[in-house]
C-alpha positions in Angstrom: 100.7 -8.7 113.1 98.9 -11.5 110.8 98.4 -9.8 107.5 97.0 -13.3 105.9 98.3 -14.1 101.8 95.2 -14.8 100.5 93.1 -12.0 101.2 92.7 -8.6 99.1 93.1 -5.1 101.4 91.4 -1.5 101.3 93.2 1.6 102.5 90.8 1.7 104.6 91.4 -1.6 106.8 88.9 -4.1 105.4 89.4 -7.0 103.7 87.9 -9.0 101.1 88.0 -13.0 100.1 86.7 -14.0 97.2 85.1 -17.3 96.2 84.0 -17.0 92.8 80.7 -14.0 92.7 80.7 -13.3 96.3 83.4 -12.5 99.0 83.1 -11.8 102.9 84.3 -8.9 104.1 85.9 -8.4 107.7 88.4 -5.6 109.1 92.0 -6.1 109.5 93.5 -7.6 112.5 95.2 -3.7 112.2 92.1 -1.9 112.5 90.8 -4.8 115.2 93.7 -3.7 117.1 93.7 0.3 117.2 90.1 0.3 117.3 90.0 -1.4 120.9 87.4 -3.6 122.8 84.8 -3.5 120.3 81.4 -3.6 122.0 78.8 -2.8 119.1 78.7 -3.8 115.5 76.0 -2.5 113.1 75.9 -4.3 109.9 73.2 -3.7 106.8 70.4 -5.9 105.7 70.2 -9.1 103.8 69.6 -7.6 100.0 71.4 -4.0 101.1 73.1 -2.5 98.1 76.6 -1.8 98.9 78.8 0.6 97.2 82.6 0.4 96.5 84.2 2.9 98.8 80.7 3.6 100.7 80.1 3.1 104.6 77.8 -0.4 104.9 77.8 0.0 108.9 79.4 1.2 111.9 82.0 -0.5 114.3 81.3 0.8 117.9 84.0 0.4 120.7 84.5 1.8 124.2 86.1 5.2 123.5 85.1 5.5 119.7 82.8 5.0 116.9 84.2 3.9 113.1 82.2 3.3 109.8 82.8 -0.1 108.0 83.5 0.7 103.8 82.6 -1.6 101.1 86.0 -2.7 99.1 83.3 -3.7 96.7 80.3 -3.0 95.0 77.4 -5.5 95.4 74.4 -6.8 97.4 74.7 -8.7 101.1 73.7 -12.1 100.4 74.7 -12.9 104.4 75.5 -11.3 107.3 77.6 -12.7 110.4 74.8 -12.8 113.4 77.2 -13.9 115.4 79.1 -10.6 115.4 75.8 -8.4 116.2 75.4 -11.1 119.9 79.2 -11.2 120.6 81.1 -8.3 119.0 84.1 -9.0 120.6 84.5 -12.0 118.1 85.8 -9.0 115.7 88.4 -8.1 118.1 89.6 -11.8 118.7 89.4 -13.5 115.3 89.3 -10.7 112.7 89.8 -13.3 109.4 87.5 -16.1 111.1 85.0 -16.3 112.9 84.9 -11.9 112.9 84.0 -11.6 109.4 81.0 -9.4 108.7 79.6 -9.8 105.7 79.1 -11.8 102.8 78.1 -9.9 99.4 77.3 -11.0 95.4 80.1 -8.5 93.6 78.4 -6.8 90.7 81.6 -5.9 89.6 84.5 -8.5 90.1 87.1 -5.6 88.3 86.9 -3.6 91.3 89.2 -6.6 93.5 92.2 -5.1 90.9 91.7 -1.8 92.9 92.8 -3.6 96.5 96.0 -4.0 97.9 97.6 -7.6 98.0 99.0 -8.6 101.2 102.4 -6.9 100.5 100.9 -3.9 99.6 99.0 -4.2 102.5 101.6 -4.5 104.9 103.1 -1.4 103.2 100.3 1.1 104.0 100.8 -0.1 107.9 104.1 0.2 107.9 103.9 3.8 106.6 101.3 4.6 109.3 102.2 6.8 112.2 102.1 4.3 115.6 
């Protein structure tokens, strides 16, 4: 499973890359995976207030329903339309063309919080199959 270097990780399978104030946010090719055929994504507003640790949408797929958490405080400067017309793009290309949002970080401190890749890969690996 790709787990890519240069991204930061929640426990609860998103990830973050940051490029200076903002960062996109996605799920993890993990998540992707055990969620299943993704058929509905619901993402928040351009200007939306996120929260670190808070739900900023919902990820629909054929037998279940999962909410989307913020691995950092801040406000959506962009979201992906591309996911809301073709959400299977989430499913095939998690850390491309599947990202979901883009937000400005109001607090940069809170990437020290996330798991690295390595650390990453250790939460999976401790996860019941």
């Amino acid at each position: 499973m790709e787990i890519p270097e240069n991204l930061k990780y929640s426990s609860e399978h998103e990830w973050l890359a940051p490029a200076g104030r903002t960062a996109k946010i996605g799920i993890t090719g993990y998540a992707a995976e055990h969620i299943g055929d993704i058929v509905f994504v619901e993402l928040p507003k351009v200007g939306t207030t996120v929260i670190a640790g808070s739900s900023f949408g919902v990820i629909e797929a054929v037998k279940s329903v999962s909410e989307l958490f913020a691995p950092v405080s801040g406000t959506v400067v962009a979201i992906n339309e591309r996911v809301a017309k073709e959400p299977e793009l989430v499913s095939a290309d998690p850390y491309g063309d599947g990202w979901l949002i883009e937000v400005d970080m109001s607090n940069d401190g809170e990437i020290a919080a996330l798991k690295d890749s390595a650390g990453y890969r250790d939460l999976v690996a401790s996860l019941p199959e």
